[in-house]
C-alpha positions as CSV (number, residue, x, y, z in Angstrom):
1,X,81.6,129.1,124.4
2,X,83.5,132.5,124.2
3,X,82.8,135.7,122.5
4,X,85.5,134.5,120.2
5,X,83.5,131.5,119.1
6,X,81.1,131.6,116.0
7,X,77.8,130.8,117.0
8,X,76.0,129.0,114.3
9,X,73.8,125.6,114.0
10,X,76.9,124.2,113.6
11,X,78.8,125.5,117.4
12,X,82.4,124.7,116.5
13,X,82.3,123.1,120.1
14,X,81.3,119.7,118.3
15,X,84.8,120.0,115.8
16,X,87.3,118.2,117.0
17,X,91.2,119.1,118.0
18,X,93.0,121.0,115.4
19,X,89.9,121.0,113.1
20,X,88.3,123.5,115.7
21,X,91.5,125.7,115.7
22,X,92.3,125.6,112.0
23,X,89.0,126.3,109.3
24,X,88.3,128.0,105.7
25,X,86.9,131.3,104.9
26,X,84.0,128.5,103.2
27,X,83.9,126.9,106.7
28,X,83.5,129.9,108.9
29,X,80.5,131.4,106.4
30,X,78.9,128.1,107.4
31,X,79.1,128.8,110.8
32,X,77.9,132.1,110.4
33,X,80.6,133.7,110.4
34,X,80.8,136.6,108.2
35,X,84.0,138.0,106.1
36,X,83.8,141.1,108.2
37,X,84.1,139.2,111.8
38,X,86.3,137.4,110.2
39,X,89.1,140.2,109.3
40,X,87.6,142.1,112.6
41,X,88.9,139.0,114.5
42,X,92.4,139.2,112.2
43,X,93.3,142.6,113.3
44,X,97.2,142.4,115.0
45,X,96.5,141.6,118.7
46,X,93.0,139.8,117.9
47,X,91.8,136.3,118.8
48,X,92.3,134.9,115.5
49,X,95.2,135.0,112.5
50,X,95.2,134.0,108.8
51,X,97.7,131.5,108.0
52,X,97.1,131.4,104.4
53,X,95.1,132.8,101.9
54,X,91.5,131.8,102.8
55,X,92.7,129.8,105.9
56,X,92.3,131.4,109.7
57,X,94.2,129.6,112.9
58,X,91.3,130.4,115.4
59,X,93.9,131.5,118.1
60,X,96.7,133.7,118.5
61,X,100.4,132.8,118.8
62,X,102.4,130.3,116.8
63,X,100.7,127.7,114.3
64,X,102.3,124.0,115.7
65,X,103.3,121.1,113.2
66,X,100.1,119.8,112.9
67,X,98.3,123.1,112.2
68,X,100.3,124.5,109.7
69,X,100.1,120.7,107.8
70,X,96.3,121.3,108.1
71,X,96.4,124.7,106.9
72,X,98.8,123.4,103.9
73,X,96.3,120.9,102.5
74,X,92.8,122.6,103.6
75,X,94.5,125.4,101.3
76,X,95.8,123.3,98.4
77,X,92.9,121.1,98.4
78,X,90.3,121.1,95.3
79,X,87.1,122.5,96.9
80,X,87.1,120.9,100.3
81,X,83.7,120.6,101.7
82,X,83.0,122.9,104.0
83,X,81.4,121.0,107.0
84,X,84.1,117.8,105.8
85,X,84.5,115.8,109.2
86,X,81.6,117.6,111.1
87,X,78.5,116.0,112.2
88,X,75.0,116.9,110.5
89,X,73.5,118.1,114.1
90,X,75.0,119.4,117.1
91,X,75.4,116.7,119.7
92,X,75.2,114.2,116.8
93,X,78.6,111.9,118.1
94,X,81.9,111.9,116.8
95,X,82.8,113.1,113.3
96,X,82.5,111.1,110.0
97,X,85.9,110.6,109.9
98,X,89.4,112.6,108.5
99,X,88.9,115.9,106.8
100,X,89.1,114.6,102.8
101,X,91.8,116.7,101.3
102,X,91.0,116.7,97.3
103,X,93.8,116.5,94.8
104,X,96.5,117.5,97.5
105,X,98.9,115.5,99.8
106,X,102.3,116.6,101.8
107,X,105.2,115.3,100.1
108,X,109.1,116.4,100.7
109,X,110.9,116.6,103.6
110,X,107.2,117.3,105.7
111,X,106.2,113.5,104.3
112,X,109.3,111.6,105.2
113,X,108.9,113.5,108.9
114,X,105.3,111.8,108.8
115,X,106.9,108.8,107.9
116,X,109.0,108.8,111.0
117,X,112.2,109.0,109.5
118,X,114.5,109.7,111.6
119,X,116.9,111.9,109.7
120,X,114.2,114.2,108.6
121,X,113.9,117.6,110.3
122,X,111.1,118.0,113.0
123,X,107.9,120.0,111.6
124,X,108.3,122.9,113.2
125,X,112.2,123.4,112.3
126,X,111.1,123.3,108.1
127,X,110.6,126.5,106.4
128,X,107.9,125.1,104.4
129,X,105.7,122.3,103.8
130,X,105.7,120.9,100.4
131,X,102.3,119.8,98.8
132,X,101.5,118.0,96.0
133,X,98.9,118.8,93.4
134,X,97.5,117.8,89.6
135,X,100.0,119.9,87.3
136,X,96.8,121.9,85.9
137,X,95.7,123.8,89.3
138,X,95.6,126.9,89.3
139,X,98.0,127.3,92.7
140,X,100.9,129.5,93.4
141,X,103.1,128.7,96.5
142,X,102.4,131.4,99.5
143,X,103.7,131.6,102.8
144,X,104.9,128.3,104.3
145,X,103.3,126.2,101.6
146,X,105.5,125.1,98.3
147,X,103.2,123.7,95.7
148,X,104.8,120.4,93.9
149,X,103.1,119.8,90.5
150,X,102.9,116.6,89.0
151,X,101.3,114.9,85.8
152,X,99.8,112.1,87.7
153,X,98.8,111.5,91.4
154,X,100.0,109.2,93.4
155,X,98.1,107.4,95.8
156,X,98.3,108.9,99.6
157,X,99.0,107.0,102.4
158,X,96.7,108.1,105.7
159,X,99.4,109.3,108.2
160,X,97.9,110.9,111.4
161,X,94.6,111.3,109.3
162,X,96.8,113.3,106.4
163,X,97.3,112.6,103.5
164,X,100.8,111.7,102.8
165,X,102.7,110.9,99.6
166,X,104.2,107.5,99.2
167,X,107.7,106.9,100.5
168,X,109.5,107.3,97.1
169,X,107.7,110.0,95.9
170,X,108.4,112.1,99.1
171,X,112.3,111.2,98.0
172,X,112.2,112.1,95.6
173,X,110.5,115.6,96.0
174,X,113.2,116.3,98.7
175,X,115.9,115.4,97.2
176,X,114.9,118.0,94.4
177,X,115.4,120.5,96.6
178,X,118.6,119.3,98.4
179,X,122.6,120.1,97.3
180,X,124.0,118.4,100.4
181,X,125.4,114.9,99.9
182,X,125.5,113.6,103.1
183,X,121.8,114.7,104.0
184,X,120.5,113.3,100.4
185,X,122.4,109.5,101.3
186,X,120.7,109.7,105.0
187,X,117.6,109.8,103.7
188,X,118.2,107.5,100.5
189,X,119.8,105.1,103.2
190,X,116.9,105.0,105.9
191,X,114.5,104.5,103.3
192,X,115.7,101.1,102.4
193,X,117.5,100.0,106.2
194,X,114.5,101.2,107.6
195,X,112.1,99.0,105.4
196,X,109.9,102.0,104.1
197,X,110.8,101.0,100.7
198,X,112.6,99.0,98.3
199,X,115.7,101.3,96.2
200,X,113.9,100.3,92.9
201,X,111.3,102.4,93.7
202,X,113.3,105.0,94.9
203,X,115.3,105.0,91.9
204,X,112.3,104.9,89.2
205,X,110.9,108.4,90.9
206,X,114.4,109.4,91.1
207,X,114.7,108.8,87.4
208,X,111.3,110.2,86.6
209,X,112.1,113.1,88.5
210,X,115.4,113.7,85.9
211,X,117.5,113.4,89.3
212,X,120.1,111.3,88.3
213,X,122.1,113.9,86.4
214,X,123.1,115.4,89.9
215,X,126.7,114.0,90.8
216,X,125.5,113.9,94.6
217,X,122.5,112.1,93.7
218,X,124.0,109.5,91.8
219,X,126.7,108.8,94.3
220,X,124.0,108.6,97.3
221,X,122.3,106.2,94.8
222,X,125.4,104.0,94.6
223,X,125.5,103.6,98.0
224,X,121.6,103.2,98.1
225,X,121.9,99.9,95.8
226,X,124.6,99.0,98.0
227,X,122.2,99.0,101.0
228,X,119.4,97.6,99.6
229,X,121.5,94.5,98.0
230,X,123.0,94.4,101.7
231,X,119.8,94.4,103.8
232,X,118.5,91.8,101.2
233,X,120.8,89.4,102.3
234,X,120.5,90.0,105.5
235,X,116.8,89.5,105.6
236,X,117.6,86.0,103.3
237,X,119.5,84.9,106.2
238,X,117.2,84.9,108.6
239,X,114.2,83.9,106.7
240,X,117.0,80.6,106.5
241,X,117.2,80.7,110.3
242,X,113.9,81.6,111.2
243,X,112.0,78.9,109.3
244,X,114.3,76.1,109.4
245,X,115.4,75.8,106.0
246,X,118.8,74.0,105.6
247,X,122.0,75.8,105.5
248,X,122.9,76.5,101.9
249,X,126.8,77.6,100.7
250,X,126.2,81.6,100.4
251,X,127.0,83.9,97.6
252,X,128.8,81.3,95.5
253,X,129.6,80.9,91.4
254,X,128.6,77.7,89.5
255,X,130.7,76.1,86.9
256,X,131.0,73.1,84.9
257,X,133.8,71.4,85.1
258,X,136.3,72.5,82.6
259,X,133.3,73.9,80.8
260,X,131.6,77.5,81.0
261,X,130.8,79.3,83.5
262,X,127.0,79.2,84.5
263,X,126.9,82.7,87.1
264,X,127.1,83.6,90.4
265,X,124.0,82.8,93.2
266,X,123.0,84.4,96.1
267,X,122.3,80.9,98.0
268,X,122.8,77.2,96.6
269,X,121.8,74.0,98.0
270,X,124.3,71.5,96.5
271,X,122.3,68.0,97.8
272,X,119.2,68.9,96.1
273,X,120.5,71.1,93.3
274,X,118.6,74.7,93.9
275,X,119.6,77.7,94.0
276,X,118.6,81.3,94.8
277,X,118.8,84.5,92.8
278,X,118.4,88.1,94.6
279,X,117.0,90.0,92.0
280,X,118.3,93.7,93.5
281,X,117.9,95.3,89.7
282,X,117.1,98.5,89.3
283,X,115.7,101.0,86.9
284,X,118.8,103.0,86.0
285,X,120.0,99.7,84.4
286,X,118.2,98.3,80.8
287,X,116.1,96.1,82.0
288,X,115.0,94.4,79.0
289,X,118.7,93.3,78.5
290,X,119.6,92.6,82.3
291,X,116.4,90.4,82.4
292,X,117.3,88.6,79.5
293,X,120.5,87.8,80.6
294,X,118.8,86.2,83.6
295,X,116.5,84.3,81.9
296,X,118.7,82.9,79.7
297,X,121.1,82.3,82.7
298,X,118.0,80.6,84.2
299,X,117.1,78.2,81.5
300,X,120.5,76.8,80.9
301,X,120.9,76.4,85.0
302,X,117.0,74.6,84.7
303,X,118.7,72.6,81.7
304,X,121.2,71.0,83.7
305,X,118.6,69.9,86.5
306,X,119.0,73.2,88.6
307,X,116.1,74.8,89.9
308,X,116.3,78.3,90.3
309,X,114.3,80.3,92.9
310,X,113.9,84.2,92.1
311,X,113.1,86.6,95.1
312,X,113.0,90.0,95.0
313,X,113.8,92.5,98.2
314,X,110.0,93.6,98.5
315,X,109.0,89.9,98.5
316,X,111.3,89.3,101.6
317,X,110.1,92.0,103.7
318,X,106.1,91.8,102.8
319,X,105.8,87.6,102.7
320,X,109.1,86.0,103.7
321,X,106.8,83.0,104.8
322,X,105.6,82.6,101.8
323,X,109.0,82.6,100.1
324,X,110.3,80.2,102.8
325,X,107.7,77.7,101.7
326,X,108.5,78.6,98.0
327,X,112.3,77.0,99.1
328,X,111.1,74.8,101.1
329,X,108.7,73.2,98.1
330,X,111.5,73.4,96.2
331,X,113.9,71.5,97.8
332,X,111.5,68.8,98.9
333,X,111.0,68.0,95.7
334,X,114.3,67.7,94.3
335,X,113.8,63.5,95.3
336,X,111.4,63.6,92.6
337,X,113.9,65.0,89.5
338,X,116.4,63.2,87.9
339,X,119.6,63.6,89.0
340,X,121.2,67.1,88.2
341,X,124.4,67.6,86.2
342,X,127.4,67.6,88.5
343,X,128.5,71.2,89.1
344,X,131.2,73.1,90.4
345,X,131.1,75.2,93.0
346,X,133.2,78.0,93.8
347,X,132.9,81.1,96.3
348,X,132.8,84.6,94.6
């Protein structure tokens, strides 16, 4: 232990990694550290530097990714505790777990680099690190933190012991802030070919976030229900493949013959009469009259003997055993139905 190094029951010795480097004005007073050695230590060419108001980087020179995240939350947080992650007696074994960050997460362009997107800028290239807080705090943005209000929270995700706002919402908190097209369809883009999310949920915080009234927005999502309708089928195809379904006749319409059309399905199998619907809706479109439609669509297909499987995007990527067996059940025991009404078939 140096000179530079609060002494205290507590020896900051026992903190691990960036929580030894990066604490409070509250956590330093609990190491004994007063306000005075504190600025004392501030002074330009001292050991220490304040990052933000009320948080000190224990060492000189740049703050890295990781720190200035830290510094973000520990500074946006409600009231964080101020021995949070540090055990009750020196020597006492490893911490109790992740510093708890109250009421705050990253979101923006700092989340979707935590989610490992690929198209989002490296920490240390963004300006700022957005955070996300209740709409009531009392916060102002400050140095490299941008605070995000909102009327409810979402849940965090735990990302490299952070928390980190869901996929979506990080979308949609960067998009806010973005005029270039081409960046705004990346990211819209890797969040559904990349599997982080479905574009439903991208486009309900989009539409929450009164986004849609951008012309570059709108166009990116275009292409975004594009891409998810396109990975969808993709991952139908080889959830056919991979569990041994039979081959069904792809993206076809069914008719009656000389009679009215019945609508287009994603997959049909003629011998035992079922077929499968993609439901790729999303919320830009009414959804009380597009669901309708497909349940009336439904019912009539039902009424002629057709048995209609539903399957949604998320439901392919989280359980695509389970839907297999769903298909599976379902063509098995088309031997047990009466025979369905003859039906033409035609590719769309």
């Amino acid at each position: 232990m140096n000179h530079d190094t609060p002494l205290s029951p507590r020896p900051l010795h026992h903190v691990p990694d960036v929580q030894q480097r990066v604490l409070t004005s509250a956590q330093l007073r609990s190491h004994g550290v007063t306000a005075a050695d504190t600025n004392a230590r501030c002074r330009p060419g001292g050991p220490w530097q304040q990052l933000l108001p009320g948080v000190f980087l224990l060492r000189p020179g740049p703050a890295t990714g990781e720190e200035r995240l830290h510094a973000a939350l520990m500074y946006a947080a409600r009231c964080p505790a101020p021995h949070a992650s540090v055990p009750a007696q020196p020597g006492a074994g490893e911490p109790h777990g992740p510093r708890q960050y109250a009421e705050a997460m990253v979101t923006g362009l700092a989340a979707l680099t935590l989610h490992r997107f690929s198209c989002a800028p490296p920490l240390l290239s963004l300006d700022r690190v957005d955070v996300l807080v209740p709409r009531l705090r009392r916060l102002r943005s400050t140095g490299c933190v941008r605070i995000v209000r909102t009327a409810g929270l979402p849940e965090p995700e735990q990302v490299a012991g952070l928390p980190v706002a869901p996929v979506p919402r990080a979308l949609a908190d960067a998009v806010a802030d973005l005029t270039d097209a081409d960046a705004v369809r990346r990211l819209l883009t890797e969040a559904v070919r990349g599997g982080h999310c479905d574009p439903a949920a991208v486009v309900r915080e989009l539409t929450q976030a009164r986004l849609l009234g951008r012309p570059h927005v709108v166009d990116a999502v275009d292409s975004l229900v594009a891409e998810g309708r396109s990975v969808a089928e993709e991952r139908l195809y080889l959830l056919v493949r991979e569990y041994g379904l039979p081959d069904p006749v792809w993206n076809v319409d069914l008719r009656l013959p000389g009679g009215p059309h019945l609508g287009g399905v994603d997959a049909y199998w003629p011998d035992q009469a079922v077929a499968l619907e993609l439901d790729t809706r999303t919320p830009r479109q009414d959804e009380d009259a597009a669901w309708s439609e497909c349940a009336r669509r439904r019912e009539h297909m039902e009424r002629l003997g057709i048995t209609v499987v539903h399957v949604t995007p998320r439901k392919l990527r989280e359980s695509a055993e389970q839907q297999a067996a769903v298909v599976r059940t379902a063509l098995t025991a088309s031997g047990d139905r009466d025979p369905a009404a003859y039906v033409v078939v035609v590719p769309r």
